[in-house]
N, C-alpha and C positions, 0 to 999 in steps of 0.2 A: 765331770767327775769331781765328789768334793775334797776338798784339799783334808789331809791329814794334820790334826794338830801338832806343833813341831817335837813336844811332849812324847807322845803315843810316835812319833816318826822315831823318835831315838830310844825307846822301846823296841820299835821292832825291828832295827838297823841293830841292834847292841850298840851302840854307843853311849859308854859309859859315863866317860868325860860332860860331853853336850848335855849330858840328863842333869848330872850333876850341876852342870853350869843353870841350865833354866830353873834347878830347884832353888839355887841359892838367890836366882833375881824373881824368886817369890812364885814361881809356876807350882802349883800344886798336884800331885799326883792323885791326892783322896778324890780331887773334882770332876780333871781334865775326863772327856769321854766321849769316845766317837759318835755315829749318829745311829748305833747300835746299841750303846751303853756299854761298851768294851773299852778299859781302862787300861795303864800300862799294863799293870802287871798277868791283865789278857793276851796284849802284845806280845810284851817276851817270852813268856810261856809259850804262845802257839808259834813260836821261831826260836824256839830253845836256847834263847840267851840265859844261862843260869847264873852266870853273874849280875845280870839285872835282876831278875828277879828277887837273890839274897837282898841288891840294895833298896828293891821297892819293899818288902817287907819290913828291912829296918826303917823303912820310914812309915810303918805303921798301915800298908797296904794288905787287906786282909784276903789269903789267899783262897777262904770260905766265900769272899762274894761273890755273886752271879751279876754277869752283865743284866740290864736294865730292861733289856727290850728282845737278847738275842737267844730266845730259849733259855734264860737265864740258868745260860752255859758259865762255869767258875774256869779258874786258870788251869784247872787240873784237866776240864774236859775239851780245852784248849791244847794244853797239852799233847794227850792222848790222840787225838784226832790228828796231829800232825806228827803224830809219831817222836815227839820228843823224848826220848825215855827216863834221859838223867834228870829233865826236869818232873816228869812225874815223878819219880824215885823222891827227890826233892819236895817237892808238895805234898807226897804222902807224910813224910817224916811230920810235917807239919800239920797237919788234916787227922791222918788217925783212922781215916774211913776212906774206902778203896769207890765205893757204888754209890758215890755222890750221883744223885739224877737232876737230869734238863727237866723244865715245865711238862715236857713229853715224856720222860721216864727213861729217856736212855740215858746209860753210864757209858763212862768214859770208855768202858773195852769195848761198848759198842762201836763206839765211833771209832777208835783204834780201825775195829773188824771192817767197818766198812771202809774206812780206807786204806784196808790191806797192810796195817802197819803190823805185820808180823813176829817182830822184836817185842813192839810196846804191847801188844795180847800178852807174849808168853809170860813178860814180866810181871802185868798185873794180875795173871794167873798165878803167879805165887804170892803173890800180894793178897792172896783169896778173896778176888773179885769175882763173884758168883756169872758164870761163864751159860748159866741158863734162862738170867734175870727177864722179864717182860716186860716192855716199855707199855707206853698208852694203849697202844691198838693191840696190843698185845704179839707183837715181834719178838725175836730174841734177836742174838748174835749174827745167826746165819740169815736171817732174811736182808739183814746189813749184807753182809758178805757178797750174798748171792748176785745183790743187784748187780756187782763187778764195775760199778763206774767209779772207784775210787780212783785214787792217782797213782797208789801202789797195791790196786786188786791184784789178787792173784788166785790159782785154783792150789796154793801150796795155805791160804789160812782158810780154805772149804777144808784143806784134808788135817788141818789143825784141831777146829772146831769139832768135826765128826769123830777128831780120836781124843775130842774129849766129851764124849756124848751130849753134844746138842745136839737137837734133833732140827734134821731136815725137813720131817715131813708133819711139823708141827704147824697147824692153821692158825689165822691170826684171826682180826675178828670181822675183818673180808672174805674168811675160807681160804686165803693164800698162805701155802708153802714154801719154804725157799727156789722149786720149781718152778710156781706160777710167778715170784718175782725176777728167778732171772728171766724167763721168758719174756714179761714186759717190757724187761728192759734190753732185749735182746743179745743177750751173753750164749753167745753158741759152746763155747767151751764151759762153761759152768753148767747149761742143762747136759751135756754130755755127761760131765762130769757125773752129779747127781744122778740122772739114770743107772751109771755105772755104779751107783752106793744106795742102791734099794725103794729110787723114787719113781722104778719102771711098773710100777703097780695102778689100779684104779682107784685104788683111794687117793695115790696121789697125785694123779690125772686127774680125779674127780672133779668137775667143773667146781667155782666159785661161789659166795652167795646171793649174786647175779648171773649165773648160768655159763661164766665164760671159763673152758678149758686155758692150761698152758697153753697151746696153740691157738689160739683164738684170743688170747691176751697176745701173744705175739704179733698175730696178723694185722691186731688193730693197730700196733704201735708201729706198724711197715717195717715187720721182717719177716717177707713174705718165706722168704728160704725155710729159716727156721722154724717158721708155722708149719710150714708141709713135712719139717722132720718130725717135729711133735705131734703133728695128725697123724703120719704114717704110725707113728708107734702108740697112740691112743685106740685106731684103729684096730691095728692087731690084738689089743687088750683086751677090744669090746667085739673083735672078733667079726666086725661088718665086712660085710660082701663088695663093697667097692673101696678101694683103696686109695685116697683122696691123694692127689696131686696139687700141689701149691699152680694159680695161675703164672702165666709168663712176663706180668705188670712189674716191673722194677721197686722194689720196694727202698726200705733203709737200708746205709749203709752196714755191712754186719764181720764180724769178728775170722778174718779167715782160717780154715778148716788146720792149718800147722801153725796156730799161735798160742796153743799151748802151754801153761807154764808149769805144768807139774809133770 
């Protein structure tokens, strides 16, 4: 692993004093920069030291720049992603623009969305972060959401999202819905969920632009459970005469049936 420079460590420690101390024996913050191109004031932003952050700024640390190499992600979508909130609150005051985009076109509420940071969405929703925005491939919020592998997913910022009309059953430019990504990624309570909010339909079953249903994006990623609920109820849609049962092959590990959060 490679060592963090001692700079960018007291960044992301807050350690105020120590930053201080290496500035004045000539450490420079404009320079210092991981092997990602992420600088301090990337550091304490995506660990919510907001006291660092005011003093990287005074020292001329511009809160508009994008790291180098890392999606050229800014402190604000550093931030957001980790759910800092005071510190976005903070950045924005300074920035002025809520939907700054990565190389890829997501905004920071996306990345909020997909790691479930439910706090930092609602707040940048008043912040009139456009809550419909399209990244590269043409994703919104909820395909973030859906995937459910953040650190703080939950199905309480699906029912966020949906009641502020993003659409779930919006294809991206694979033909995937928020359905066929949670299914990918095998979130047994997020397809529940979605089914239960209007994605029980064939359009949004409708296979991919490579021919593969939610179920069968499941099954390939070895959730075989989940594939055979998703077949059962693709099934009944298309109204076929055999009623497909998942084989008895052990698949991925998957999400049990009372884990719930909403």
């Amino acid at each position: 692993m490679r060592s963090l420079d001692p700079g960018l460590e007291a960044a992301r420690d807050g350690n105020l004093k120590e930053l201080q101390r290496l500035v004045e024996s000539r450490w420079d913050p404009l320079i210092a920069s991981d092997h990602h191109g992420n600088k301090a004031l990337h550091w304490a932003a995506g660990n919510g030291h907001l006291e660092i952050c005011r003093y990287l700024v005074q020292m001329r640390m511009d809160p508009k720049a994008p790291s180098e190499k890392h999606q050229n992600r800014c402190a604000l979508h550093w931030a957001a992603r980790n759910g800092q909130t005071s510190v976005c609150a903070y950045l924005l005051d300074l920035m002025g623009f809520v939907d700054v985009e990565t190389d890829g076109k997501d905004t920071p509420l996306m990345l909020a969305a997909w790691q479930g940071h439910l706090e930092t969405c609602r707040f940048l929703a008043t912040q009139r972060a456009d809550l419909n925005h399209l990244n590269s491939w043409g994703c919104n919020a909820m395909h973030k959401a859906a995937r459910m592998d953040g650190e703080h997913s939950s199905l309480q910022m699906l029912d966020f999202l949906l009641s502020n009309d993003v659409k779930a059953s919006l294809a991206n430019c694979n033909g995937h819905n928020a359905l066929h990504k949670a299914a990918s990624f095998g979130s047994v309570e997020a397809c529940r969920f979605l089914l239960l909010h209007g994605l029980d339909t064939r359009q949004a079953m409708a296979p991919d632009r490579e021919r593969n249903t939610p179920s069968s994006l499941a099954f390939a990623a070895g959730y075989h459970r989940l594939a055979g609920e998703l077949r059962h109820t693709e099934d009944v849609l298309w109204l076929t005469p055999a009623i497909y049962r998942a084989p008895e092959t052990p698949g991925r590990e998957e999400v049990p049936e009372d884990s719930a959060k909403i």
